[in-house]
C-alpha positions in Angstrom: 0.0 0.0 0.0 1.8 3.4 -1.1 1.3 6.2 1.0 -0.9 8.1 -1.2 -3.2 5.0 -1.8 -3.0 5.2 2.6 -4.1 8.8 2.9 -6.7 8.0 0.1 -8.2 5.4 2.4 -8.2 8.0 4.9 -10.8 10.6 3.4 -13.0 7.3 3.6 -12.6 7.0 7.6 -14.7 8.8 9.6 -14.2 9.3 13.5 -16.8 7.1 14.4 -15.2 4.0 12.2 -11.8 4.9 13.2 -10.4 1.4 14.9 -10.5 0.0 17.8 -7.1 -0.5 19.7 -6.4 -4.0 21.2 -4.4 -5.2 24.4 -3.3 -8.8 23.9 -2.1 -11.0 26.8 -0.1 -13.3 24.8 1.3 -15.6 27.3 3.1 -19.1 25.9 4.5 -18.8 22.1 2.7 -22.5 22.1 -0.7 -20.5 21.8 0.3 -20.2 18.0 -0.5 -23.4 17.6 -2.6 -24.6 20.4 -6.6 -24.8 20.5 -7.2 -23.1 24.1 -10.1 -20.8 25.5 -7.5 -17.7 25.0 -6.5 -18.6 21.0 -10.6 -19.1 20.7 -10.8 -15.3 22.3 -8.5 -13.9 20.0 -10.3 -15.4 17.4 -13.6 -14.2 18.3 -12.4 -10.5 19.0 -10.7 -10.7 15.3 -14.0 -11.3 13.5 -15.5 -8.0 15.8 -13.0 -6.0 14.4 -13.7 -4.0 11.2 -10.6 -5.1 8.7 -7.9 -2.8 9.0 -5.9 -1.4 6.4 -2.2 -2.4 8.2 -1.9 -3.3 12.0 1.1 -1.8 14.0 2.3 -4.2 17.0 4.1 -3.0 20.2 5.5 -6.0 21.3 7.0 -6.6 24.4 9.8 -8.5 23.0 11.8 -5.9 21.1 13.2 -3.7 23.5 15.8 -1.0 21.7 17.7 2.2 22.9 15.5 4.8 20.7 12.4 4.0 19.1 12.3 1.9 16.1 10.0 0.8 13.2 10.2 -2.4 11.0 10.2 -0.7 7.8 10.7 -3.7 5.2 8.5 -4.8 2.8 8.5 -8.5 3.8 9.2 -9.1 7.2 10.4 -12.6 8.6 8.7 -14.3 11.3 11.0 -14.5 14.2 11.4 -17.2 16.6 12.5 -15.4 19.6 12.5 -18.6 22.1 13.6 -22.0 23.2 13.1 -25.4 24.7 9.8 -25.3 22.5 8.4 -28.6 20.0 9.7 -28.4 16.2 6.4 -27.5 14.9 6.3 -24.1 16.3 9.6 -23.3 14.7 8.4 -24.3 11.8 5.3 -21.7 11.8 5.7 -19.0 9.3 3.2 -15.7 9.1 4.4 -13.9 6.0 1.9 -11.0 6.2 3.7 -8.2 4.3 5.1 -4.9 5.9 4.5 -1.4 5.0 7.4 0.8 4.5 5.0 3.2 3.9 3.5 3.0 7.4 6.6 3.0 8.7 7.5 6.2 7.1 4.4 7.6 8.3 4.6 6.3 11.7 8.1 8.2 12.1 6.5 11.2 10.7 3.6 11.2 13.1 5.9 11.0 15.7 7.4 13.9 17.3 8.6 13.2 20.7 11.6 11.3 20.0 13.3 10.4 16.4 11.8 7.1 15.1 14.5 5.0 13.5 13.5 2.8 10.2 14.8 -0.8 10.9 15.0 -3.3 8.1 16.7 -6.4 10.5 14.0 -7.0 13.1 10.6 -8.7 11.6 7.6 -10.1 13.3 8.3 -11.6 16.8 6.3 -14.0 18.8 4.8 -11.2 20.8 3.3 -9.9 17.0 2.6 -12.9 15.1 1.5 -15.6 17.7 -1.7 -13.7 18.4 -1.9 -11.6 15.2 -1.9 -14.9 13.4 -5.4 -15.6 15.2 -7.1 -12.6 14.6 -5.6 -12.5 10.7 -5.0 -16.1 10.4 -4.5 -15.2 6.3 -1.6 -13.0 6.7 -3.0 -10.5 4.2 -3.2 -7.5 6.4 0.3 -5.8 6.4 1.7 -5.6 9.6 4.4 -3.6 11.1 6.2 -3.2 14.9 7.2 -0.8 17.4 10.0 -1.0 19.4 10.2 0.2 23.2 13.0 2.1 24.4 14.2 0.1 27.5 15.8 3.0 29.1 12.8 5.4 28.9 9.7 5.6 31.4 6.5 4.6 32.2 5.1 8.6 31.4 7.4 8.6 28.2 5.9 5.2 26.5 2.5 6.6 27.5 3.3 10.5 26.2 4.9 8.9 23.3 1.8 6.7 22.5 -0.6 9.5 22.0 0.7 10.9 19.4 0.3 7.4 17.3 -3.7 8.4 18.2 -4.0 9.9 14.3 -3.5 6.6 12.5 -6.6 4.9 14.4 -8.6 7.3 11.8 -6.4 5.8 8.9 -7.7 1.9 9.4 -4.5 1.2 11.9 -5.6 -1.3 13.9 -3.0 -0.4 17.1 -2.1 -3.8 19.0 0.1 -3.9 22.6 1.1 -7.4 23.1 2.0 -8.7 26.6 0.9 -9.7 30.1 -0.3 -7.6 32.8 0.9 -10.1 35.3 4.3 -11.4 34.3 6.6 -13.3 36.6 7.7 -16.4 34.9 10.4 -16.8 38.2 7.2 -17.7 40.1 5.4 -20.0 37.7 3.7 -22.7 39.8 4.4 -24.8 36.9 2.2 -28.2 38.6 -1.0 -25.7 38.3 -1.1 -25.0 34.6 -3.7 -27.0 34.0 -5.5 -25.6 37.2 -8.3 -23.3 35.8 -7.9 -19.5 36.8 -5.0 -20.6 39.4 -3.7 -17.5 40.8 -1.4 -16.3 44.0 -3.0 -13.9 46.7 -0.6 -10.8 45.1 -1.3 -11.9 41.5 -5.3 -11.8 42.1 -4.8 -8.7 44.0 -2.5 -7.2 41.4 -5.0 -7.8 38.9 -8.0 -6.4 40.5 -6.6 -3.6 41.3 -5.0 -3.1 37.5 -8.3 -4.1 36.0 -10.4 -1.5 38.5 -7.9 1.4 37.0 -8.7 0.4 33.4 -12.1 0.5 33.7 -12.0 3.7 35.8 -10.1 5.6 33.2 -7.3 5.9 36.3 -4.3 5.6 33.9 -2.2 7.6 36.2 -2.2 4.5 39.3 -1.0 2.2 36.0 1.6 5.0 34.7 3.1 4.6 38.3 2.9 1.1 38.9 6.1 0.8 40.5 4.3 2.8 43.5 1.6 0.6 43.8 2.8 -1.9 46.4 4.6 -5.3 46.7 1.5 -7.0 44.6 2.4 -5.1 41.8 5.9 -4.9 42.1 6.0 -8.9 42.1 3.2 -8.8 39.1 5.9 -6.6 37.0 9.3 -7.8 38.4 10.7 -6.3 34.9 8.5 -3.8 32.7 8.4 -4.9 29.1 5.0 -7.1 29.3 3.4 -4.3 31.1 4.4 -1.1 28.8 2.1 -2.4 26.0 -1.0 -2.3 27.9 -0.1 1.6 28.8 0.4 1.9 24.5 -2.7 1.1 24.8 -4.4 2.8 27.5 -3.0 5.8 26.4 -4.9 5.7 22.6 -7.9 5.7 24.8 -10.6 8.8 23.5 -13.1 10.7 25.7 -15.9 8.4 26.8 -14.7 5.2 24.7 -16.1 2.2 25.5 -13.0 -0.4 27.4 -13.7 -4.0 27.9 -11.7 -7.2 29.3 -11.7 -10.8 27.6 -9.3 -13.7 28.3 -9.3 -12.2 31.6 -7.7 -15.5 33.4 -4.9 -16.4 35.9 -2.3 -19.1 34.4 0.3 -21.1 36.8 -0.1 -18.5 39.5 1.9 -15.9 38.6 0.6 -15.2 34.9 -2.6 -13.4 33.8 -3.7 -13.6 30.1 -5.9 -10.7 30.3 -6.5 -8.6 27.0 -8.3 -5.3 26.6 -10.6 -4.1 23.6 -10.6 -0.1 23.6 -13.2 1.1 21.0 -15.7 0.0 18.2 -18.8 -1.7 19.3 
């Protein structure tokens, strides 16, 4: 898609179609190829979604120093893990790019200067849920990076200003885990429905509350919030999509949870829908 066929699609968006924006919990790469109640919720939230014309993923698994944007025309899935079965190395989703996204991505973006990368791809954070949703790779897809040395209040200052390209038919994905301490994995309860710690639950709860109440600020300072939530987000990365996300938010938008479940104790899958119907 060139850019002027982008901005053509544009005159054709009006504010009340302009897309929804997505927070995935992504959890285990093995939900690419699993048949689970989470893969089944991404599925179902895909076919609520009016198609979009290119998706942009901020993935919790390419951190950078600076801000970066895949910017090639074809990019390769990467498998970013190990100690997994054959068959999900051998999963491929060869949705295109958009160099023309990209470019307008670092445009739109004034806070910082937005690098074009041509190395990086589509890791699992992108392409094991986006796969779900666009299970035809058709849709062109591009990433994000996050700048590990910035903060909370940058990520989130810095994702409003990507607010503009929901009116182009950018579909605006966050992928990670609002609980996220794979040290604590009770690793005998993952087959233990909705299995959760005291501090995970209470984590949670207390995350969930602040998305519903519009109170991004307690979630912009999480690292004040108490030992729950400094055990939920022992590192940041899983957490600074969901504030991507958050911060995309309009006036009075509608916000709802799905795949909102504990896994092994110390893991919550839940995903938020910001938007559309």
């Amino acid at each position: 898609m060139k850019l002027k066929e982008l901005s053509a699609l544009t005159a054709r968006v009006t504010a009340s179609e302009k897309m929804p924006v997505l927070f995935l919990g992504h959890g285990s790469p093995m939900n690419a190829i699993e048949e689970n109640e989470f893969v089944a919720g991404f599925r179902k939230t895909g076919k609520e979604l009016p198609r979009p014309n290119a998706i942009l993923v901020v993935s919790a698994h390419w951190e950078t120093r600076g801000t970066f944007v895949t910017a090639m025309q074809n990019p390769k899935t990467i498998h970013d893990f190990g100690g997994f079965p054959k068959a999900l190395f051998e999963v491929q989703y060869p949705a295109p790019g958009s160099p023309e996204l990209a470019q307008e991505t670092k445009n739109t973006i004034k806070k910082t200067e937005v690098g074009l990368d041509h190395s990086w791809g589509l890791d699992h954070g992108a392409w094991s849920v986006v796969k779900h949703l666009y299970p035809n790779a058709d849709i062109p897809v591009i990433q994000m990076s996050i700048d590990h040395y910035q903060t909370p209040k940058y990520h989130y200052e810095l994702a409003k200003e990507l607010a503009a390209l929901r009116e182009k038919g950018v579909l605006i994905i966050g992928s990670g885990n609002m609980v996220h301490n794979l040290r604590m994995v009770a690793w005998d309860k993952l087959n233990t429905p909705d299995f959760a710690f005291d501090w995970a639950l209470e984590a949670s709860d207390k995350m969930k509350q602040a998305i519903l109440n519009g109170d991004h600020n307690q979630l912009i300072n999480f690292s004040a919030q108490g030992s729950a939530f400094q055990l939920a987000i022992p590192t940041p990365e899983h957490f600074l999509p969901l504030l991507y996300a958050l911060a995309l938010k309009a006036e009075n938008e509608p916000v709802s949870l799905f795949n909102d479940k504990a896994l092994g104790g110390s893991l919550t899958m839940t995903s938020v829908k910001i938007g559309g119907a």
